[in-house]
C-alpha positions in Angstrom: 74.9 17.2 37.2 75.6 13.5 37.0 73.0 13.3 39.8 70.4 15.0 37.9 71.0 13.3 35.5 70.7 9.9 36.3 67.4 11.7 38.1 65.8 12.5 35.1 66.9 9.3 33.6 65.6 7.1 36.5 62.4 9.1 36.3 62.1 9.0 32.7 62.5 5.1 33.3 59.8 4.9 36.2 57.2 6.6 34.6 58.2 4.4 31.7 57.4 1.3 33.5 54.5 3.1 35.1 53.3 3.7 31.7 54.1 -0.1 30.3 52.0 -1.4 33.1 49.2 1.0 33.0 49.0 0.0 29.4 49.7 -4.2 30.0 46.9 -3.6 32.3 44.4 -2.0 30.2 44.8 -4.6 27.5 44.1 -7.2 29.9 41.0 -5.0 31.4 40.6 -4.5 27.4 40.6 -7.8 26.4 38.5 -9.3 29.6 35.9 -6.6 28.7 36.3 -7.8 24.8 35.7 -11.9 25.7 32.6 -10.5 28.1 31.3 -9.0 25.1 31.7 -11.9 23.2 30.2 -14.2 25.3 27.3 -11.5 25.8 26.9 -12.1 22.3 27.2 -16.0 22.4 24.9 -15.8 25.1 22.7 -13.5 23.2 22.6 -15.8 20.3 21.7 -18.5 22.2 18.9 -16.6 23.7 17.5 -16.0 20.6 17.7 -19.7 19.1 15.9 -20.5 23.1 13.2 -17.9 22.0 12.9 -18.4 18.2 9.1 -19.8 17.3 7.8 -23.0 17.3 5.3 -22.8 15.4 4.7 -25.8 13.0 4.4 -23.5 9.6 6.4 -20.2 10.8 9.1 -22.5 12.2 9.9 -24.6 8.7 9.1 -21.8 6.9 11.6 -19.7 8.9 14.6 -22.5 8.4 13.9 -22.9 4.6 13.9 -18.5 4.1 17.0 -18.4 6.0 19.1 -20.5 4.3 18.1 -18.7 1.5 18.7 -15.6 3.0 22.1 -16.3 3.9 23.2 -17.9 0.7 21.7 -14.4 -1.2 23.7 -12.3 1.4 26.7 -13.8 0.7 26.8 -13.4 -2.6 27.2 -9.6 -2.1 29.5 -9.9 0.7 27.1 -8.9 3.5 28.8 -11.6 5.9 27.0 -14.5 7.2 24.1 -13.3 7.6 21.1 -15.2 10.2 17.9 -15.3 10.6 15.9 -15.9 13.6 12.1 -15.7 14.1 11.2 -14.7 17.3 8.7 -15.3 19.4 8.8 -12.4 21.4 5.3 -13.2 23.9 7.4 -15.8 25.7 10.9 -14.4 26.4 11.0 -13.2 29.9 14.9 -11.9 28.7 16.1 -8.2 28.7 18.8 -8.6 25.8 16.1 -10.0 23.8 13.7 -7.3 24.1 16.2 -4.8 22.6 15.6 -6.9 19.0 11.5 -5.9 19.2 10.4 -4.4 16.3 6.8 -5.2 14.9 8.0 -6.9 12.0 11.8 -7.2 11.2 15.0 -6.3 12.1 18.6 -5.9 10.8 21.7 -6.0 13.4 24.9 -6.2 13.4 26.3 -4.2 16.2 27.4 -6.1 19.4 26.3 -9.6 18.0 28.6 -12.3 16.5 27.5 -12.1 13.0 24.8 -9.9 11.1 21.1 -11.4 12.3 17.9 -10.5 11.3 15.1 -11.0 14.0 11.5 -11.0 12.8 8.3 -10.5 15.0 6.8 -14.6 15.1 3.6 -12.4 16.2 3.9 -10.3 13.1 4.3 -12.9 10.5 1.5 -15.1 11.8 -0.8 -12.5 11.6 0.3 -12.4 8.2 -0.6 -15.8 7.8 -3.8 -16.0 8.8 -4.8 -13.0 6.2 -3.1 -15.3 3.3 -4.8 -18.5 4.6 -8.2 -17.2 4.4 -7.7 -16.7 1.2 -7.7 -20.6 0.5 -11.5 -20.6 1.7 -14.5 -19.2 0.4 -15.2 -16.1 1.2 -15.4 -12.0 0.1 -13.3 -10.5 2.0 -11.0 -8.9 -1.2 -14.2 -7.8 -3.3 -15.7 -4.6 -1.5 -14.0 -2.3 0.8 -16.9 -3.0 3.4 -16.1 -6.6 3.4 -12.2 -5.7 3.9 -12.6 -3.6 6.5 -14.5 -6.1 8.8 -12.1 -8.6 7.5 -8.6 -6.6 8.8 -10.8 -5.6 12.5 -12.0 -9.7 12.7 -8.2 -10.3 12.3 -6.7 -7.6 14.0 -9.3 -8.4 16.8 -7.0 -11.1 18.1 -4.7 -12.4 14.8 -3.5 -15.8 16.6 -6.7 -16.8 18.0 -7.9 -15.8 14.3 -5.2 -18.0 12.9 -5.9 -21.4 15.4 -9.4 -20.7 14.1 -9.2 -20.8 10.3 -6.0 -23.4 10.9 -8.6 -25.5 12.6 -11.0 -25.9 9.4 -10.9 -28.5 7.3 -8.2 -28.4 4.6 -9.1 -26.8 1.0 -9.1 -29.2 -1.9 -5.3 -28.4 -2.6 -3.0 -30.9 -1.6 -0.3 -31.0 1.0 -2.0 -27.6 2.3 0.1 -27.2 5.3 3.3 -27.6 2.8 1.9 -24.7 0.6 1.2 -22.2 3.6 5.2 -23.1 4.6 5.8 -21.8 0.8 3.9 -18.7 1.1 5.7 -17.9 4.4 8.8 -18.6 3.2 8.7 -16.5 0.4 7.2 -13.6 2.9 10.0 -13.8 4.9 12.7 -13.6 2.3 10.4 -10.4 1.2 11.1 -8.6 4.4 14.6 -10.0 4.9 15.7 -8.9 1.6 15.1 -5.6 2.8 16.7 -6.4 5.9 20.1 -7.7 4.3 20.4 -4.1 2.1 20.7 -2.3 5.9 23.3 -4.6 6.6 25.2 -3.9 3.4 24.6 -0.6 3.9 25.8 -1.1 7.7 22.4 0.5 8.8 21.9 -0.7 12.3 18.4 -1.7 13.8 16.1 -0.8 11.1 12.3 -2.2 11.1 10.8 -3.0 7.7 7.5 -2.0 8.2 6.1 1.6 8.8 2.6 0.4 10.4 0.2 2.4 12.4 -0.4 1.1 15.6 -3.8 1.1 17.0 -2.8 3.0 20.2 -0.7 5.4 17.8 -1.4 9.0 18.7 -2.6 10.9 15.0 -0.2 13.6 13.6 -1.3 17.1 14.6 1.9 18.5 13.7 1.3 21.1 10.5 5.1 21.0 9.6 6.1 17.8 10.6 2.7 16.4 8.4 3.8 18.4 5.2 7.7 17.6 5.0 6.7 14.2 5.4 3.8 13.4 3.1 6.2 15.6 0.4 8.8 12.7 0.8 6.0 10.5 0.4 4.8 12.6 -2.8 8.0 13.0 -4.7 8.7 9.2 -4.1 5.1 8.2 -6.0 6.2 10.4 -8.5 9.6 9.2 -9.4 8.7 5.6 -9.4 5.9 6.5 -11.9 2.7 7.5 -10.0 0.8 11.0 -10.7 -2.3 13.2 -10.0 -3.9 15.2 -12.4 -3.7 18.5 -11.2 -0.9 18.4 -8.1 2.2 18.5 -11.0 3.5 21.8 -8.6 4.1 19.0 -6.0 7.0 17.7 -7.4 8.4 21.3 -8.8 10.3 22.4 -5.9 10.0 26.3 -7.2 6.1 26.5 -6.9 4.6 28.2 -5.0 3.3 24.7 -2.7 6.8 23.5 -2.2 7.8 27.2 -1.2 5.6 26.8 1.8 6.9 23.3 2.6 10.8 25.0 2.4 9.4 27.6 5.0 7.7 24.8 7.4 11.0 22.7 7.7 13.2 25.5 8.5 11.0 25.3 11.9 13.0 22.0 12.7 15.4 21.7 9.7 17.7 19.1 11.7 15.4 16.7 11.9 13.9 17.2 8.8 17.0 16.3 7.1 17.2 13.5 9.2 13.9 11.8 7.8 15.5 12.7 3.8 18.4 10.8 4.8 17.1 8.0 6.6 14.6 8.8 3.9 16.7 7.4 1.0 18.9 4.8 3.0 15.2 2.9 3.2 14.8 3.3 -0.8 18.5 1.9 -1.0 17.6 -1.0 0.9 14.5 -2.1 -1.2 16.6 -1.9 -4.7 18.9 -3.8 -2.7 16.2 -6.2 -1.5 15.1 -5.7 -5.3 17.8 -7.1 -6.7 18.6 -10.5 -4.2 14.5 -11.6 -5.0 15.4 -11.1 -9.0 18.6 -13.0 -8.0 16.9 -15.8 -5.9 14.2 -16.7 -9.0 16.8 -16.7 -11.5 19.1 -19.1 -9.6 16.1 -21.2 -8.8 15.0 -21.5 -12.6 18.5 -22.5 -13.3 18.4 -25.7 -11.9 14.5 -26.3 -11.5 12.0 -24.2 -13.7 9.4 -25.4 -12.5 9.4 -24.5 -9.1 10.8 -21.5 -9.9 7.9 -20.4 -11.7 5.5 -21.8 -9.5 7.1 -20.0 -6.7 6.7 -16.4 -8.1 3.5 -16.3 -9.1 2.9 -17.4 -5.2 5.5 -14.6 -4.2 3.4 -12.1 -6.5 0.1 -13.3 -5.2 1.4 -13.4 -1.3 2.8 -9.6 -1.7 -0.6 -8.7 -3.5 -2.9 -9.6 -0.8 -0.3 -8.3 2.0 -0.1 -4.9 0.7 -3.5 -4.5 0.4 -4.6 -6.1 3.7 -2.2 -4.1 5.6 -3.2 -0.9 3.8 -6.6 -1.7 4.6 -5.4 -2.3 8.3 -3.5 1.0 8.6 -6.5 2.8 6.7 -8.8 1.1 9.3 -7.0 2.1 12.3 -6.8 5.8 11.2 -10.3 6.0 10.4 -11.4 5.2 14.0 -9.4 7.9 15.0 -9.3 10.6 12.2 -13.0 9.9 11.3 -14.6 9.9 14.3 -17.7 9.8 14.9 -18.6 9.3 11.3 -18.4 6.0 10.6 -16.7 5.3 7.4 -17.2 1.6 5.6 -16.2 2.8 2.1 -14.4 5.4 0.1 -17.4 7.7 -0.6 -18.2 8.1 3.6 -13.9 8.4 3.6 -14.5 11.3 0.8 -17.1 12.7 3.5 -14.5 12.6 6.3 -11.3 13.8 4.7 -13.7 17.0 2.9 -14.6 17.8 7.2 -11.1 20.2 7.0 -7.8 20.9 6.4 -6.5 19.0 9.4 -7.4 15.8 8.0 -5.0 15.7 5.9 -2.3 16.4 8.4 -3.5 13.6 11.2 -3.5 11.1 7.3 0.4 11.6 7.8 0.0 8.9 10.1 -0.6 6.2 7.6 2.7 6.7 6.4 6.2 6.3 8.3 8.1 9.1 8.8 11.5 7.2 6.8 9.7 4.1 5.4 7.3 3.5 2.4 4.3 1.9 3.2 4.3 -2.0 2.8 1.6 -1.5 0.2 4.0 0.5 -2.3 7.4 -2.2 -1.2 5.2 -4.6 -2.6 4.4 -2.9 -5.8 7.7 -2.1 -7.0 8.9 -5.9 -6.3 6.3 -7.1 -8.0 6.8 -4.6 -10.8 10.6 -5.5 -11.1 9.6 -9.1 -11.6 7.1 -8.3 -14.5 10.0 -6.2 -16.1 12.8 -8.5 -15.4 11.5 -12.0 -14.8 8.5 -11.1 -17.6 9.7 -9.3 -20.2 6.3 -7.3 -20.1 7.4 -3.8 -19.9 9.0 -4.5 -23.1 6.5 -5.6 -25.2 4.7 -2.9 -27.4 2.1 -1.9 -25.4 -0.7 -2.9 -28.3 1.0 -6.6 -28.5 0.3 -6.3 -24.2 -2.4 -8.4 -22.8 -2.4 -9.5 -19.0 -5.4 -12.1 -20.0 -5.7 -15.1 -21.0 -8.9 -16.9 -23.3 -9.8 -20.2 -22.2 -9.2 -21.5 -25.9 -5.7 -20.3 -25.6 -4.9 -22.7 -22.4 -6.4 -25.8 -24.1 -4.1 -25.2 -26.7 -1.2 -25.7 -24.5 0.6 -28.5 -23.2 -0.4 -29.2 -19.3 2.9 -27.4 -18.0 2.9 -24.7 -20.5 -0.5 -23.7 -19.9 -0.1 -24.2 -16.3 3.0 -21.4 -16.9 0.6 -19.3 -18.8 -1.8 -19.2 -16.2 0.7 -18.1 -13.6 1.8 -15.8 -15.4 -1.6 -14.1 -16.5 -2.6 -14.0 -12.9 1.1 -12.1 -11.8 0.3 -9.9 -14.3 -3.6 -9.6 -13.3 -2.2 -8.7 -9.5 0.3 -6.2 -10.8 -2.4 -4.3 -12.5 -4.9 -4.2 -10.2 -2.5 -3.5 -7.0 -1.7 -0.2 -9.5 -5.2 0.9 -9.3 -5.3 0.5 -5.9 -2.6 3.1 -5.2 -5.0 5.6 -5.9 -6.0 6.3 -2.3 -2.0 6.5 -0.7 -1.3 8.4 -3.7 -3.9 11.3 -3.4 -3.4 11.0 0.5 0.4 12.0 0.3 0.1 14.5 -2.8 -2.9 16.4 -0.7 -0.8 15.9 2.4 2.1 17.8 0.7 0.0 20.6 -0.6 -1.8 21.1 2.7 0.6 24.2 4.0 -0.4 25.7 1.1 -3.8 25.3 1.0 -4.4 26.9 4.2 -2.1 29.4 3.5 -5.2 30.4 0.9 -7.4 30.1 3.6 -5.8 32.7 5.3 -5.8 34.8 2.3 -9.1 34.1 2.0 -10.2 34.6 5.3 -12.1 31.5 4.7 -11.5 27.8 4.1 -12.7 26.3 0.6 -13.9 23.2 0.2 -11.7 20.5 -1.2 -13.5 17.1 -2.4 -11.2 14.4 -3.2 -12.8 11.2 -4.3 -11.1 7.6 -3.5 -11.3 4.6 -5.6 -13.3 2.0 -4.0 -12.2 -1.6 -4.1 -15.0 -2.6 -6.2 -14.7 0.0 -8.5 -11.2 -0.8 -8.7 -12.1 -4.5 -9.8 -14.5 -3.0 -12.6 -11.5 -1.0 -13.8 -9.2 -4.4 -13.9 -11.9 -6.1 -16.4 -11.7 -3.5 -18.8 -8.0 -3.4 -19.4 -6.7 -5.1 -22.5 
């Protein structure tokens, strides 16, 4: 008995030891494997600052929107948060890659602190559509004129870029210094966004929801309808509608009852894209907020500047949404429209009326969890002519976004210099809302698609639908006559 017992005891006592060096041993493996993946992450860092751009505007631009970026992420506890541009045509590195997006980027998983990696690529491209702006030209008046202007760029954006960079300077001075400015306050756009993942702890999220030009079009009846019904309701709640399509929003009509049937076809992933859906809306009231935050801390100790700098944020995010709506518009077109070729909104009218299907390949132009860039810019710019403005406020017969010549001369240089800025953030706002009109009949037709050929069926025949789009021009004309 003794025997067995000192047996059990010495067994008991083995297999502890067994046990307290299986487990000393998989600490140390533990811990080895935990310093390897910290200096992965060192190392990967370091990669990154190797392959971050050079670039004489993108790079000062970058360093000046990062500091901001991390002082505006600390703020709401989102750690220390780091930006890198990176230029991603001249890293030959594997653990770089997995950063690619085409625009930007929010990690936090297996790196040292939360980063944010931009496409260099992306941003100068971006760059070269705000520069030409600075020269003359009439690129923004006609759709025509912007549709060559987004294939010249698109063409080859860099070699577009050394081009125009290579002209000689406008009359503004310190030009280079004020392209820096733009960019900066481009990049804190996108990285605004960025930082509300991180908060959120959403991991390797892009920003942007851009049609490549290789992109296959949507053929997918279901897949088209749930999405451009996300799309829809989201135009609606922050304000947009279309005369005749209110049953788009009613999720007990009769259209929305054949969207419910489509996405029981794949309802996982369809639940999916509502999810991811809203976690991108969260970000951009996040993003939202820290741009409303960065202009009010910069007025605090320098008015000025910060005044200056919005109406240059506004103007940037203007002429970005539209130029990459254009862009998206353009490389769907090619595709979707083929072989008409469409240079305006009546020939677009022409190609979308061709059949039902068009409407379903149009899902394209939208992501399938992200707003398009064109509406992201929108609501910031509205937020700052509600909060940083005061506009939204103001009885609506006391509103004017003008402002008379006489007026200005009866101003003091800096307070009709901040009555200018401000006339023109309003003008941009206004005319940026007109614009919506195409993305906003695009995804409220998109949505109603199921149902419409649902009628065909009924019908044995499809009906014709014509659905006109504003041009660009027409658009302008509509900008003069508000008050």
């Amino acid at each position: 008995m003794l025997k067995g017992l000192y047996y059990d005891f010495h067994t008991v006592c083995k297999s502890k030891r067994r046990l307290i060096f299986i487990t000393f041993l998989t600490l140390i493996f533990g811990l080895c494997c935990f310093n390897a993946s910290a200096t992965t992450s060192r190392n990967t860092i370091s990669l990154l600052e190797e392959s971050e751009s050079r670039d004489r505007v993108l790079s000062e631009a970058a360093i000046q929107a990062g500091e901001n970026l991390t002082a505006l992420a600390q703020r709401l506890n989102a750690g220390n948060v780091r930006l890198f541009v990176t230029d991603f045509s001249s890293s030959n590195h594997d653990s770089i890659d997995r950063f690619y997006s085409d625009g930007c980027k929010a990690v936090f998983r297996r790196v040292p602190q939360p980063i944010i990696v931009c496409n260099a690529a992306f941003l100068l491209e971006l760059e070269a559509a705000l520069r030409s702006l600075h020269f003359p030209n009439k690129h923004w008046q006609t759709d025509e004129a912007m549709f060559s202007f987004v294939e010249q760029v698109g063409r080859d954006p860099i070699a577009y870029l050394n081009e125009i960079r290579d002209r000689r300077s406008p009359t503004e001075d310190n030009f280079e210094a004020h392209m820096v400015q733009h960019m900066k306050l481009l990049i804190i756009f996108f990285g605004a966004h960025e930082v509300g993942h991180i908060i959120r702890r959403q991991n390797n999220r892009d920003f942007i929801a851009a049609l490549p030009r290789d992109a296959p079009l949507e053929h997918k009846l279901a897949n088209a309808v749930v999405k451009m019904c996300l799309h829809a309701e989201d135009f609606f709640h922050v304000g947009f509608r279309l005369d005749g399509f209110d049953d788009i929003t009613d999720t007990e009509s009769r259209v929305r009852r054949v969207e419910s049937s489509l996405r029981t076809t794949t309802e996982a992933a369809f639940s999916n894209y509502a999810t991811f859906f809203e976690e991108e809306k969260h970000a951009d009231q996040i993003a939202t907020r820290l741009i409303i935050d960065y202009f009010n801390n910069l007025e605090s100790t320098n008015k000025v500047l910060a005044l200056e700098e919005q109406q240059l944020f506004v103007r940037s995010l203007f002429f970005i949404g539209l130029y990459t709506w254009y862009k998206d518009l353009s490389s769907f077109i090619k595709k979707g429209c083929y072989p008409l070729k469409v240079r305006n909104s009546t020939q677009l009218m022409i190609c979308m009326m061709r059949s039902r299907q068009q409407y379903v390949t149009a899902s394209s132009l939208f992501g399938n969890v992200h707003r398009s860039t064109i509406l992201r810019a929108y609501l910031v710019i509205e937020a700052i002519v509600e909060k940083r403005l005061n506009f939204i406020s103001i009885p609506k017969n006391e509103r004017s976004i003008w402002i008379s010549q006489e007026e200005i001369d009866q101003l003091p240089q800096r307070e009709a210099a901040f009555a200018i800025w401000r006339a023109g953030t309003l003008q941009n706002y206004a005319l940026l809302k007109i614009v919506m009109d195409t993305p906003i009949k695009f995804s409220y037709v998109g949505c109603a698609t199921g149902w419409y050929k649902e009628l065909d069926q009924e019908r044995g025949s499809p009906q014709l639908l014509l659905m006109s789009f504003e041009t660009l021009e027409k658009a302008l004309q509509r900008l003069l006559q508000l008050q």
